[in-house]
Biopython code that builds the backbone (N, CA, C, O; Angstrom):
import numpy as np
from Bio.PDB.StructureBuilder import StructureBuilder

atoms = [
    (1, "UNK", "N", (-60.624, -40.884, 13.376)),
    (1, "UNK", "CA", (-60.344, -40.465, 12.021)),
    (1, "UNK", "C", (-59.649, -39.107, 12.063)),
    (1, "UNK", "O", (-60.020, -38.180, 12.782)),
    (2, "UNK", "N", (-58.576, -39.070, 11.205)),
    (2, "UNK", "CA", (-57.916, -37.745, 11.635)),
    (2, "UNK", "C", (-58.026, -36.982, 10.352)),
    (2, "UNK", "O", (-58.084, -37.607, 9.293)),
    (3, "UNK", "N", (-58.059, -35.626, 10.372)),
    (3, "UNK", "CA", (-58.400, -34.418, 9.189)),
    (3, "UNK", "C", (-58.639, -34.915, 8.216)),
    (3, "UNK", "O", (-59.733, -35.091, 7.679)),
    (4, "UNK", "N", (-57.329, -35.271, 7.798)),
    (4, "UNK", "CA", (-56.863, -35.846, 6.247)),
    (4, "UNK", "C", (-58.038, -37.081, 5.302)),
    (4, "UNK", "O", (-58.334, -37.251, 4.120)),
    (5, "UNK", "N", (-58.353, -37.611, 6.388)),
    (5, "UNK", "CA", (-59.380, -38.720, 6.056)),
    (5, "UNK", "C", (-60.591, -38.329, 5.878)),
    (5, "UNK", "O", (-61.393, -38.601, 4.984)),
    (6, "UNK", "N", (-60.673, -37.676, 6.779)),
    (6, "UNK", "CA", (-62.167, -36.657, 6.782)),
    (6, "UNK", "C", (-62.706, -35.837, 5.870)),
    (6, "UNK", "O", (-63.872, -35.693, 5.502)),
    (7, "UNK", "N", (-61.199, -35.054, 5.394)),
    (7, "UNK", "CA", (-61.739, -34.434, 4.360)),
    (7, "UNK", "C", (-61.520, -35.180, 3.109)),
    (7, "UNK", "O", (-62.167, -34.700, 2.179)),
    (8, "UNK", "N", (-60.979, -35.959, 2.873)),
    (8, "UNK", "CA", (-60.931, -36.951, 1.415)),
    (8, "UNK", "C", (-62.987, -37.605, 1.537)),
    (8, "UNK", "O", (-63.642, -37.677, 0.497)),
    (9, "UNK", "N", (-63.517, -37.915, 2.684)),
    (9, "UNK", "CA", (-64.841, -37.960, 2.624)),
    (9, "UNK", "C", (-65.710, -36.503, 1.835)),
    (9, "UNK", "O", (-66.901, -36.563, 1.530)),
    (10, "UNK", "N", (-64.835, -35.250, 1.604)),
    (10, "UNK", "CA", (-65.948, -34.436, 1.187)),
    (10, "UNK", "C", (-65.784, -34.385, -0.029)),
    (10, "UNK", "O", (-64.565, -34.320, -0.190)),
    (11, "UNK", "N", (-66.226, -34.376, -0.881)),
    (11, "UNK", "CA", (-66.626, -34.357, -2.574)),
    (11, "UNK", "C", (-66.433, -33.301, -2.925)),
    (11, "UNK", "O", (-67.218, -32.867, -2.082)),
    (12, "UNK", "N", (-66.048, -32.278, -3.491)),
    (12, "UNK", "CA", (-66.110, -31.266, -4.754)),
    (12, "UNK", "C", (-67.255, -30.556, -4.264)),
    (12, "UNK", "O", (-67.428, -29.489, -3.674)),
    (13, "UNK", "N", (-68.135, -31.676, -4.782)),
    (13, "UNK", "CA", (-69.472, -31.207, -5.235)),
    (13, "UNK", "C", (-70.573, -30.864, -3.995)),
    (13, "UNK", "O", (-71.701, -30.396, -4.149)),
    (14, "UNK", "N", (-70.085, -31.138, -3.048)),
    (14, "UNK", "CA", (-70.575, -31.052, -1.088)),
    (14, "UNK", "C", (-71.004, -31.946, -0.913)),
    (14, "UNK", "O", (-71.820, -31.728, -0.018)),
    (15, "UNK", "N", (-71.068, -33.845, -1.405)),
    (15, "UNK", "CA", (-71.521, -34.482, -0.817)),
    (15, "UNK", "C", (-70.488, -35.048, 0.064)),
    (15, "UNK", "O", (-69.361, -35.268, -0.379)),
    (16, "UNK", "N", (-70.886, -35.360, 1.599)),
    (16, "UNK", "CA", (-70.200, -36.024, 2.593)),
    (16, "UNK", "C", (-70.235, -37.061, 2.271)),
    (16, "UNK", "O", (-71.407, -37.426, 2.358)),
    (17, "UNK", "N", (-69.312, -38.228, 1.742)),
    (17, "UNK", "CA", (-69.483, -39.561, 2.002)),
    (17, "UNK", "C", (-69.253, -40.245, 3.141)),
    (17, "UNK", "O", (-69.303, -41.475, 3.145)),
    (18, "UNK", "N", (-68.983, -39.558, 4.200)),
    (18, "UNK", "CA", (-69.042, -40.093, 5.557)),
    (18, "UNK", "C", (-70.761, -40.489, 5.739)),
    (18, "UNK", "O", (-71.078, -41.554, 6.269)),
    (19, "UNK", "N", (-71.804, -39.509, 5.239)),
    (19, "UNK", "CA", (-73.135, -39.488, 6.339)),
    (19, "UNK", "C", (-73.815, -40.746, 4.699)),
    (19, "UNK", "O", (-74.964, -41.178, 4.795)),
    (20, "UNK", "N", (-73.271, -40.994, 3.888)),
    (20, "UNK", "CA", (-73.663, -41.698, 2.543)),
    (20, "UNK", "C", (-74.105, -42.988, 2.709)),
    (20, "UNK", "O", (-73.170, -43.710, 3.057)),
    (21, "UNK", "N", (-75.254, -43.630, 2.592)),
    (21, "UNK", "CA", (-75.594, -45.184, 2.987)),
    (21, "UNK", "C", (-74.644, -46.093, 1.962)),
    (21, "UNK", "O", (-74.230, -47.195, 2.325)),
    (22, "UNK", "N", (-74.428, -45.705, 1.047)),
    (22, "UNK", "CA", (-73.885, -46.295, -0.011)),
    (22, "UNK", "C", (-71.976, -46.793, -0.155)),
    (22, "UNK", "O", (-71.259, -47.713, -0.549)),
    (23, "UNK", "N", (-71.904, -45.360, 0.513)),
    (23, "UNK", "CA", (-70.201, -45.069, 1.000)),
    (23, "UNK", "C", (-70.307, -46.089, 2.085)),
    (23, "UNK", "O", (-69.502, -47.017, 2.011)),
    (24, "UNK", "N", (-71.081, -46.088, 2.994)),
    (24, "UNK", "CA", (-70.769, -46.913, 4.807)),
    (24, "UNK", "C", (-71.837, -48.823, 4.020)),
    (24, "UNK", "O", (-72.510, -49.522, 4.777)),
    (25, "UNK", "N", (-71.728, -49.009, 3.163)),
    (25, "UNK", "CA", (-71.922, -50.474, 2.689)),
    (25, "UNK", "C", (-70.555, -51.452, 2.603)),
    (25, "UNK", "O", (-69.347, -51.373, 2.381)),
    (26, "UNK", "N", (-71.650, -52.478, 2.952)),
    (26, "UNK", "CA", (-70.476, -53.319, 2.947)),
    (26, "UNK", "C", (-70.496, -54.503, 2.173)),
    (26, "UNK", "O", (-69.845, -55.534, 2.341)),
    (27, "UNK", "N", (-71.758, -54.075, 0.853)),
    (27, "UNK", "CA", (-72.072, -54.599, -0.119)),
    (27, "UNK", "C", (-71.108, -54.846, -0.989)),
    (27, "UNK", "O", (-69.925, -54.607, -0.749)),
    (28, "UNK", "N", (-71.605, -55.426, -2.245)),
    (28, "UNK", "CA", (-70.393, -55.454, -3.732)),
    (28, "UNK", "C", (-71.016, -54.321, -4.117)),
    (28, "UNK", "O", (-70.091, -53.615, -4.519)),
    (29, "UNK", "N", (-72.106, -53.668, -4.250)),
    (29, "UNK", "CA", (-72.507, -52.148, -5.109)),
    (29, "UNK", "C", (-71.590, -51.044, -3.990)),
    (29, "UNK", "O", (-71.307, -49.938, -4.450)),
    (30, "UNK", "N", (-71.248, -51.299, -2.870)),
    (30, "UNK", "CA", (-70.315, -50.254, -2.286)),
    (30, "UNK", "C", (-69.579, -48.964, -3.395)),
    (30, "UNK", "O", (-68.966, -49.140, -4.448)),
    (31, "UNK", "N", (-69.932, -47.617, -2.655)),
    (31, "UNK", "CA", (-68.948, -46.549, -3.653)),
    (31, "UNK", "C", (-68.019, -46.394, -2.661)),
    (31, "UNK", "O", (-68.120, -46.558, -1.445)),
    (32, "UNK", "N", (-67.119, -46.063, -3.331)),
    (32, "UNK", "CA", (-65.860, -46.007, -2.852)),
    (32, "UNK", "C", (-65.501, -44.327, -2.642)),
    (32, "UNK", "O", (-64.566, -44.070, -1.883)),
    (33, "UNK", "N", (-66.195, -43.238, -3.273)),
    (33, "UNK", "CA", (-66.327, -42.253, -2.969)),
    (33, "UNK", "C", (-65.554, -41.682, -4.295)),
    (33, "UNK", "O", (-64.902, -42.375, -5.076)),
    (34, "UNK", "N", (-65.770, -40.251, -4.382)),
    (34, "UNK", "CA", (-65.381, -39.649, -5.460)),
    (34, "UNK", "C", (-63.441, -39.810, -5.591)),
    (34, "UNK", "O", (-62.865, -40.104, -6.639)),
    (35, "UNK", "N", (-62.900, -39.591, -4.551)),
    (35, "UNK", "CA", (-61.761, -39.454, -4.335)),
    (35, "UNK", "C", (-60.532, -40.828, -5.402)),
    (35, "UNK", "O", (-59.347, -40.699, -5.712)),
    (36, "UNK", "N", (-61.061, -41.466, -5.552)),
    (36, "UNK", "CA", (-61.153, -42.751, -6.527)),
    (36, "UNK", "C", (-60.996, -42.508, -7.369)),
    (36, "UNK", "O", (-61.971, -41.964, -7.886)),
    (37, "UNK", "N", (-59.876, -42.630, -8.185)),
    (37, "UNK", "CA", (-59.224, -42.144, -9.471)),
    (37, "UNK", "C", (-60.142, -42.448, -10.471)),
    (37, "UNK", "O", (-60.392, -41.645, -11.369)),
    (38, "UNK", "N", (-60.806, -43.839, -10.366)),
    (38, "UNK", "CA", (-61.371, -44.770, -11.403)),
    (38, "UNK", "C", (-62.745, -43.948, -11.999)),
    (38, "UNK", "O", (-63.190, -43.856, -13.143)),
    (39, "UNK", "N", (-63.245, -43.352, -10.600)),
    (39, "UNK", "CA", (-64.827, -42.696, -10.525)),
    (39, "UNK", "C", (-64.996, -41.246, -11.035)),
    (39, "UNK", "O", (-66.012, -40.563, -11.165)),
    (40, "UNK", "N", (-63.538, -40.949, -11.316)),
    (40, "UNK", "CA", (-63.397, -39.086, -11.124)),
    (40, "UNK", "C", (-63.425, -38.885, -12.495)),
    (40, "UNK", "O", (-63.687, -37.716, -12.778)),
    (41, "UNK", "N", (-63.179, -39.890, -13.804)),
    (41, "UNK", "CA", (-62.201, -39.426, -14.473)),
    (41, "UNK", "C", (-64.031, -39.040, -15.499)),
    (41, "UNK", "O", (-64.050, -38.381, -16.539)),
    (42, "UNK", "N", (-64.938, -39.468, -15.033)),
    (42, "UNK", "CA", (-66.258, -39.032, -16.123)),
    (42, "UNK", "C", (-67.008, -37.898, -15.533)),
    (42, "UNK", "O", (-68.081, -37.471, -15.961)),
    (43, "UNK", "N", (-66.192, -37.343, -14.273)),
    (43, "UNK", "CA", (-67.420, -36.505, -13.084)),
    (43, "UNK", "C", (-67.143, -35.235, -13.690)),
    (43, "UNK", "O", (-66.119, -34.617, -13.399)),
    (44, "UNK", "N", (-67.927, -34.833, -14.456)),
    (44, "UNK", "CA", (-67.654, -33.080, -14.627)),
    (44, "UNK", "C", (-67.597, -32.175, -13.887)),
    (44, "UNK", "O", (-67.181, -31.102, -14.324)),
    (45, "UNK", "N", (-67.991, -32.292, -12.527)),
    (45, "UNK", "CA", (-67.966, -31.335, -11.847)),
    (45, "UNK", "C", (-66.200, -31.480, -10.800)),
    (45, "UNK", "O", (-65.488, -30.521, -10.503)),
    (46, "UNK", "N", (-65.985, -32.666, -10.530)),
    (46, "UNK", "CA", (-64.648, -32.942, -10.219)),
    (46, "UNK", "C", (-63.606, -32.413, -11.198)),
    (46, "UNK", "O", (-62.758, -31.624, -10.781)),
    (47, "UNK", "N", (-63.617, -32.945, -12.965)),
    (47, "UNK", "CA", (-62.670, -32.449, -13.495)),
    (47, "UNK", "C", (-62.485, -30.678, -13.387)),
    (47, "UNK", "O", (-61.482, -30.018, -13.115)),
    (48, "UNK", "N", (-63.602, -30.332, -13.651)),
    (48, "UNK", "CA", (-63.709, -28.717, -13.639)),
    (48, "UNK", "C", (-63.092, -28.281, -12.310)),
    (48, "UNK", "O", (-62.107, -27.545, -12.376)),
    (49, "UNK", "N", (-63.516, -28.619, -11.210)),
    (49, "UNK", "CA", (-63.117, -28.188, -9.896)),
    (49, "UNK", "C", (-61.207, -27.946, -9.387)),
    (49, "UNK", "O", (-60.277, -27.150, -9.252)),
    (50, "UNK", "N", (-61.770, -29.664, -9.263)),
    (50, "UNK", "CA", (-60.124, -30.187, -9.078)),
    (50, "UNK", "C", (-59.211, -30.528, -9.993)),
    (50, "UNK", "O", (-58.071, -30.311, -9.582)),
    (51, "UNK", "N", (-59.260, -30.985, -11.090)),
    (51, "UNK", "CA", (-57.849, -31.174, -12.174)),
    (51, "UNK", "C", (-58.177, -29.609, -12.622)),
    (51, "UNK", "O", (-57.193, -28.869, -12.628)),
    (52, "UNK", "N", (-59.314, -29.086, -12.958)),
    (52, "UNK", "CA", (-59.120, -28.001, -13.761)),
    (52, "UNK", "C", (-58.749, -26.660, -13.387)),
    (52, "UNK", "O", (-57.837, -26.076, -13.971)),
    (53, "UNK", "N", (-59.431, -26.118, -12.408)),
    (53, "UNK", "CA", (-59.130, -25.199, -11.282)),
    (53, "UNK", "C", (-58.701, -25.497, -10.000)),
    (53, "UNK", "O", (-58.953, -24.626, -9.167)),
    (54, "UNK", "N", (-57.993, -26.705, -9.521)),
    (54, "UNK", "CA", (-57.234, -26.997, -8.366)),
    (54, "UNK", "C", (-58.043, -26.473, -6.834)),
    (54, "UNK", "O", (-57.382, -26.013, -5.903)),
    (55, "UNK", "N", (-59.693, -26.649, -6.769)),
    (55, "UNK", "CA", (-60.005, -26.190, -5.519)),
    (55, "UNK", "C", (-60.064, -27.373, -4.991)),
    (55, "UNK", "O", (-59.511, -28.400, -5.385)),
    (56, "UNK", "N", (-60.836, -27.197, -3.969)),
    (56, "UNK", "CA", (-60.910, -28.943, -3.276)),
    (56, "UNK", "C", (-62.329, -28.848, -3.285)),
    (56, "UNK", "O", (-62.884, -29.930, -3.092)),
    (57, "UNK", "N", (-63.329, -27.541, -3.507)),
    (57, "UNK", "CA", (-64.568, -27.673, -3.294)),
    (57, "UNK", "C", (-65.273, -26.993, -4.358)),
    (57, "UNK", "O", (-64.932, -25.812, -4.430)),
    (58, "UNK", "N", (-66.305, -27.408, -5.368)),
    (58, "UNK", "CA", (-67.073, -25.974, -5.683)),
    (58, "UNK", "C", (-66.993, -25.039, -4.994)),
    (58, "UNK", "O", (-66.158, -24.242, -5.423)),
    (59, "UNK", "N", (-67.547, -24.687, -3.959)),
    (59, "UNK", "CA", (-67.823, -23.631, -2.627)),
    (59, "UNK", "C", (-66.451, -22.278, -3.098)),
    (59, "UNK", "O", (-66.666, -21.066, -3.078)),
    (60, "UNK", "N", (-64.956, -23.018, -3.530)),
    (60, "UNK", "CA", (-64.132, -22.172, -3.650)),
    (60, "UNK", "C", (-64.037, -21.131, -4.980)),
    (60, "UNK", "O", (-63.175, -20.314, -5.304)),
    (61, "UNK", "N", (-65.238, -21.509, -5.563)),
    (61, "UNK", "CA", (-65.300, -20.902, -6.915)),
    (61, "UNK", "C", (-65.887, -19.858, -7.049)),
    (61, "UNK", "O", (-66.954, -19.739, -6.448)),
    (62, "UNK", "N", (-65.277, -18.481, -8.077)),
    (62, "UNK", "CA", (-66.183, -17.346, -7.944)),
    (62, "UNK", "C", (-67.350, -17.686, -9.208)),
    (62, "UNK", "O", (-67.738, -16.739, -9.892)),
    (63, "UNK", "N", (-67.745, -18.726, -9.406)),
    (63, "UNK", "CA", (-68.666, -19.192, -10.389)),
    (63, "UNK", "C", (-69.488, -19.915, -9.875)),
    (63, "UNK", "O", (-70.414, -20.289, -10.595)),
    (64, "UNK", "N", (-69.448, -20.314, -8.627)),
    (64, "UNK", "CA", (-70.302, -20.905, -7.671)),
    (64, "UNK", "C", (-71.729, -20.014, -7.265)),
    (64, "UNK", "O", (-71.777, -18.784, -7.271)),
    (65, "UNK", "N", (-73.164, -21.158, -6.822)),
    (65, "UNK", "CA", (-73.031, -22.214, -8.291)),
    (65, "UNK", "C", (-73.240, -21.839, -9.888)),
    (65, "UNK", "O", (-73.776, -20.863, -10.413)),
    (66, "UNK", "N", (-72.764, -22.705, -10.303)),
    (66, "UNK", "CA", (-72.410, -22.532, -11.842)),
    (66, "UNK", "C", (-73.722, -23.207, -12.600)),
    (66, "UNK", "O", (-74.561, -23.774, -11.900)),
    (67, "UNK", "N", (-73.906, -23.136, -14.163)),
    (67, "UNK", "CA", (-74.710, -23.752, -14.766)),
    (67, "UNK", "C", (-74.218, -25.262, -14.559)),
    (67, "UNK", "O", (-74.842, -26.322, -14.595)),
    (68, "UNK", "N", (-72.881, -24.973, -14.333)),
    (68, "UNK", "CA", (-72.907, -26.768, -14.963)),
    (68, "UNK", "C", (-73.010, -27.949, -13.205)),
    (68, "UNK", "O", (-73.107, -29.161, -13.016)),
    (69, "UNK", "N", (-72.921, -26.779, -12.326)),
    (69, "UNK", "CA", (-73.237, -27.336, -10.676)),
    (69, "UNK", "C", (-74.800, -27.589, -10.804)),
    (69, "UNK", "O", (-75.441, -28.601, -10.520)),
    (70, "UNK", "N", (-75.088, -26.759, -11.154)),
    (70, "UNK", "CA", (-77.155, -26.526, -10.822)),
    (70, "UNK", "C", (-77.758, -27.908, -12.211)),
    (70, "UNK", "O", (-78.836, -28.482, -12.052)),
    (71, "UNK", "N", (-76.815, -28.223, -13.489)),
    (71, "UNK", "CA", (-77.369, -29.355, -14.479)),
    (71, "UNK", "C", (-76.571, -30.346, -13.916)),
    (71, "UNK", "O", (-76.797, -31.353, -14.588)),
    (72, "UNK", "N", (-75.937, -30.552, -13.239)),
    (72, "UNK", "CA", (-75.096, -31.751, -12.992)),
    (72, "UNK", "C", (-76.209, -32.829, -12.006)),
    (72, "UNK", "O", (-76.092, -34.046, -12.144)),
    (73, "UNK", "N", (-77.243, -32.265, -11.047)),
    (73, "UNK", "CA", (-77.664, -32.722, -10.058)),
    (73, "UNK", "C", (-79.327, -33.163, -10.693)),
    (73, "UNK", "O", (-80.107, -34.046, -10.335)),
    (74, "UNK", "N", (-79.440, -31.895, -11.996)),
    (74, "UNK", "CA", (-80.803, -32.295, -12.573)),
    (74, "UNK", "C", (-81.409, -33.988, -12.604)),
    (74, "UNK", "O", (-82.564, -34.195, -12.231)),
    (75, "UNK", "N", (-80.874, -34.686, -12.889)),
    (75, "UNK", "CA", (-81.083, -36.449, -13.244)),
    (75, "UNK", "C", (-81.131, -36.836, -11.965)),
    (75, "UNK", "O", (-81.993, -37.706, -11.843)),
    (76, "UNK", "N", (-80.441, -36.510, -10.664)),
    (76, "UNK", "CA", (-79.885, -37.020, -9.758)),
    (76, "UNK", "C", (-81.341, -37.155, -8.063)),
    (76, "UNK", "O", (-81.662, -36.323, -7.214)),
    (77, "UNK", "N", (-81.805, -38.651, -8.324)),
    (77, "UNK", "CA", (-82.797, -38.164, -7.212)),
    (77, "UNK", "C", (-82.115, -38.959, -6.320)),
    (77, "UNK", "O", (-83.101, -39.417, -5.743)),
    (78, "UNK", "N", (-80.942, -39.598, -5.630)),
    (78, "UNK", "CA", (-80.232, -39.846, -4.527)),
    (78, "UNK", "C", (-80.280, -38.998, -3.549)),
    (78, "UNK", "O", (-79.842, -37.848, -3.584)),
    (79, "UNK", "N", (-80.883, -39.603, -2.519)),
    (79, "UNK", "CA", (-81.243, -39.174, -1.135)),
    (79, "UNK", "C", (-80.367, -37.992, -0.003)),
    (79, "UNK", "O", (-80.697, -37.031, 0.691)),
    (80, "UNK", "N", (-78.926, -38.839, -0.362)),
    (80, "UNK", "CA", (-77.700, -38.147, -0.072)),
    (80, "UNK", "C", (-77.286, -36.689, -0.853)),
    (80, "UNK", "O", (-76.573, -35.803, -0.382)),
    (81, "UNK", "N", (-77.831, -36.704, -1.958)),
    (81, "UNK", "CA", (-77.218, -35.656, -2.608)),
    (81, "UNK", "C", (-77.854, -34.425, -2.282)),
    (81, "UNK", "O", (-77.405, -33.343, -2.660)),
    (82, "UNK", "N", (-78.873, -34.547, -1.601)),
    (82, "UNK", "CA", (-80.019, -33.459, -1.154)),
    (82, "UNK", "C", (-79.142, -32.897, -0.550)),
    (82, "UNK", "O", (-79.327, -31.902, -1.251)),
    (83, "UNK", "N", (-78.256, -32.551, 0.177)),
    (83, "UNK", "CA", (-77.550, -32.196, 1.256)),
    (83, "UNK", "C", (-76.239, -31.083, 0.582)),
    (83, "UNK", "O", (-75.625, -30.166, 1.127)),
    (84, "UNK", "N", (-76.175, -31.577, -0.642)),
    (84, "UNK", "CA", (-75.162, -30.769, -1.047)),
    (84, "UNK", "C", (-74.665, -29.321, -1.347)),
    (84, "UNK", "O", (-73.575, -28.781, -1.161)),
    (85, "UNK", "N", (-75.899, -28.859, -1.904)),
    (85, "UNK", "CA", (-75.778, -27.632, -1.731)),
    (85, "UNK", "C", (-75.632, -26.832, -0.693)),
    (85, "UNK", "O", (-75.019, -25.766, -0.740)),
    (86, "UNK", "N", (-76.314, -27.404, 0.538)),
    (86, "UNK", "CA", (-76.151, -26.883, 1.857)),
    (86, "UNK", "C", (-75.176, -26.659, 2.570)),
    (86, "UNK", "O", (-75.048, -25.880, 3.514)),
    (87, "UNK", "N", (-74.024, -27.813, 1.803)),
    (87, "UNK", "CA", (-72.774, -28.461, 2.276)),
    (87, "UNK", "C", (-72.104, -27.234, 1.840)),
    (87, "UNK", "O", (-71.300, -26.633, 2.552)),
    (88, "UNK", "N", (-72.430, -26.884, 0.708)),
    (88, "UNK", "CA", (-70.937, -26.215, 0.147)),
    (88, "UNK", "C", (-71.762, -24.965, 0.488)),
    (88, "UNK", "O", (-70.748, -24.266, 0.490)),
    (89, "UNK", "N", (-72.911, -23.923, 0.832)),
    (89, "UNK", "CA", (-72.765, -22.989, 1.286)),
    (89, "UNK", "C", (-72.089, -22.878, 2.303)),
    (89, "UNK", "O", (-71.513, -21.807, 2.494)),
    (90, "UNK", "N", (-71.918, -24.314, 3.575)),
    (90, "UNK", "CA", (-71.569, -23.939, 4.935)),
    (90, "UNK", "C", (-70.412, -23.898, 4.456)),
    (90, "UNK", "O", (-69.933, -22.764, 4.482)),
    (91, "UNK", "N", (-69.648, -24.822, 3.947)),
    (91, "UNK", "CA", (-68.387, -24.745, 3.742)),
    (91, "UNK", "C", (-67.751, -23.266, 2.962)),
    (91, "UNK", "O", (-66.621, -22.867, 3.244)),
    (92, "UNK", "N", (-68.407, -22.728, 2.224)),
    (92, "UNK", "CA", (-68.016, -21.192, 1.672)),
    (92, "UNK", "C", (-68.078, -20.166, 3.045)),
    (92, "UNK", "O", (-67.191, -19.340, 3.259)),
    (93, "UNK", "N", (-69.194, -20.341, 3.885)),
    (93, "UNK", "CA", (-69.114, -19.904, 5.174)),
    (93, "UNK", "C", (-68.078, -20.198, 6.269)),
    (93, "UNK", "O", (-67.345, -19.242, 6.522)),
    (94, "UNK", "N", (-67.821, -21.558, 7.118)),
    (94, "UNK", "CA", (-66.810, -21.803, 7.687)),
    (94, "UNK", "C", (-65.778, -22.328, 7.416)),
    (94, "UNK", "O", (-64.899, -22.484, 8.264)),
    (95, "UNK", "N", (-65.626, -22.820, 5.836)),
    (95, "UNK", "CA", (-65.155, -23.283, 5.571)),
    (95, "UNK", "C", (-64.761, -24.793, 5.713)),
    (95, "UNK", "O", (-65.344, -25.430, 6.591)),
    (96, "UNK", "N", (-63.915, -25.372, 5.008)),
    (96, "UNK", "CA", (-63.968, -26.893, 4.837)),
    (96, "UNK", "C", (-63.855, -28.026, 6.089)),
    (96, "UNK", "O", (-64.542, -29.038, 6.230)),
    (97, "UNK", "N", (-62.829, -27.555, 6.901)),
    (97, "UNK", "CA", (-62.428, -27.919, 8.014)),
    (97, "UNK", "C", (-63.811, -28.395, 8.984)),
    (97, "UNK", "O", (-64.190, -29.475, 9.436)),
    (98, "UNK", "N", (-64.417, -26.746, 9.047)),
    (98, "UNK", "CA", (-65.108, -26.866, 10.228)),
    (98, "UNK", "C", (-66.406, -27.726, 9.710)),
    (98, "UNK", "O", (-67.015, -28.612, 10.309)),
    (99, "UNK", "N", (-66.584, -27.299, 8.691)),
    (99, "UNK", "CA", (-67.779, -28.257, 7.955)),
    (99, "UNK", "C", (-67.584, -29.591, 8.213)),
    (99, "UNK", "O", (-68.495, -30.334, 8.579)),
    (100, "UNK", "N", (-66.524, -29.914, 8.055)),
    (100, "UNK", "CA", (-65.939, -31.698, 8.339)),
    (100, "UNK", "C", (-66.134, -32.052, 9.666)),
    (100, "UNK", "O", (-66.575, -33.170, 9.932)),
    (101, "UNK", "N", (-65.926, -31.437, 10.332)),
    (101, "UNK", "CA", (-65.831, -31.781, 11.909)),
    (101, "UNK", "C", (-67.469, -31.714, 12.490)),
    (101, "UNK", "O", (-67.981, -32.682, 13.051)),
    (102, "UNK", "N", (-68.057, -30.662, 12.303)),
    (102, "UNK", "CA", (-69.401, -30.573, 12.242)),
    (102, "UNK", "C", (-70.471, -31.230, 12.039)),
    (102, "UNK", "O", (-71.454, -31.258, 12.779)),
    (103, "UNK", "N", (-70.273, -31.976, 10.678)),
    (103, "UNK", "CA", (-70.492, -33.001, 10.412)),
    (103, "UNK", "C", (-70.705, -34.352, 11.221)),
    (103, "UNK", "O", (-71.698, -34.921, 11.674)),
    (104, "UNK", "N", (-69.504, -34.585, 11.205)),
    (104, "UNK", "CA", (-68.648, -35.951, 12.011)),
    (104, "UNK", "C", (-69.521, -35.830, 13.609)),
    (104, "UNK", "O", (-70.235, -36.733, 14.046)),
    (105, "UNK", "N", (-69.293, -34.671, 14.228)),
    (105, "UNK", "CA", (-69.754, -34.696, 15.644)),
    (105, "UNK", "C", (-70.992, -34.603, 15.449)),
    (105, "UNK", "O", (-71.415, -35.054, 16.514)),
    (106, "UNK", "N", (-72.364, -34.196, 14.521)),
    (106, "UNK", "CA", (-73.710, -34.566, 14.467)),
    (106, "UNK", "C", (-73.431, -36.009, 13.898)),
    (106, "UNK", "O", (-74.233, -36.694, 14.531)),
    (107, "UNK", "N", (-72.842, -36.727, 13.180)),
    (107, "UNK", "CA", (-73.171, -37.873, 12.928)),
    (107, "UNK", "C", (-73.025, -38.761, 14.427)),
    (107, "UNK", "O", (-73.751, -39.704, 14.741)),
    (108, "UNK", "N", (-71.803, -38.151, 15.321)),
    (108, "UNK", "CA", (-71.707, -38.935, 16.680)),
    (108, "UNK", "C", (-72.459, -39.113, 17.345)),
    (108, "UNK", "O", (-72.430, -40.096, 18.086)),
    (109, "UNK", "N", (-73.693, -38.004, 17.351)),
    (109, "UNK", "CA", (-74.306, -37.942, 18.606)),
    (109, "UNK", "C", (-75.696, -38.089, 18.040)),
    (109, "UNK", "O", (-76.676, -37.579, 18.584)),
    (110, "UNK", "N", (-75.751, -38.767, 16.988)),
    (110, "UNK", "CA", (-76.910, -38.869, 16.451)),
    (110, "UNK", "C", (-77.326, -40.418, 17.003)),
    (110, "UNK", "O", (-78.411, -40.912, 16.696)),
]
sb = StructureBuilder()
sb.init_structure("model")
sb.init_model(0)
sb.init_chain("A")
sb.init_seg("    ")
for serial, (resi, resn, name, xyz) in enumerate(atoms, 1):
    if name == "N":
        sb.init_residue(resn, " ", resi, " ")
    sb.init_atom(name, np.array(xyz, "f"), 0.0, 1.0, " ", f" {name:<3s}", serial, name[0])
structure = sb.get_structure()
C-alpha cells in the first residue's frame, strides 16, 4: 500500500480505517470509510475540517479539540473509535505521515 492509500484510511476525526473491523469486512454492512463522498456529506466533523477549513485532520486545528470534536463522539460506543483521540494527538505530534506508517507496521507485526 503506498502513502496515498494509507492516508485516505485516516479520517479527520483520527479514526484509522485500516485497524477498523467494519472497514476490513467483507460483508453487505461493509463501511467504505469516511473518504466516500456519499458518507461525508452528514459528518460534521468532516464538513468543518475538510470542506470547511481544508485540513486533512482535526489534529491541524488551533481549536483542537473543539466542543463540537468532544459532542460528536458523545452517542458513539464503537470499539474503533476509542482510539481516536490518541490518533490525532500522535498525529499533532509526528504528524500524519508517521502516524500512518506506525500504524500499518504495528498492525504487521501484530
Amino acid at each position: 500500500m503506498n502513502l496515498t492509500e494509507e492516508k485516505n484510511l485516516a479520517g479527520c476525526c483520527g479514526l484509522y480505517c485500516g485497524l477498523c473491523p467494519r472497514y476490513q469486512s467483507t460483508a453487505a454492512s461493509k463501511c467504505l470509510g469516511c473518504k466516500v463522498l456519499s458518507l461525508t456529506i452528514s459528518c460534521k466533523l468532516y464538513n468543518c475540517c475538510v470542506k470547511e477549513k481544508r485540513f486533512e485532520t482535526c489534529a491541524a486545528c488551533s481549536d483542537f479539540p473543539c466542543e463540537k470534536y468532544d459532542k460528536f463522539f458523545d452517542w458513539d460506543s464503537f470499539i474503533s473509535h476509542r482510539v481516536n483521540l490518541p490518533n490525532l494527538e500522535r498525529i499533532k505530534k509526528v504528524g500524519l505521515q508517521k502516524m500512518v506508517r506506525r500504524t500499518e507496521q504495528k498492525k504487521a507485526s501484530a
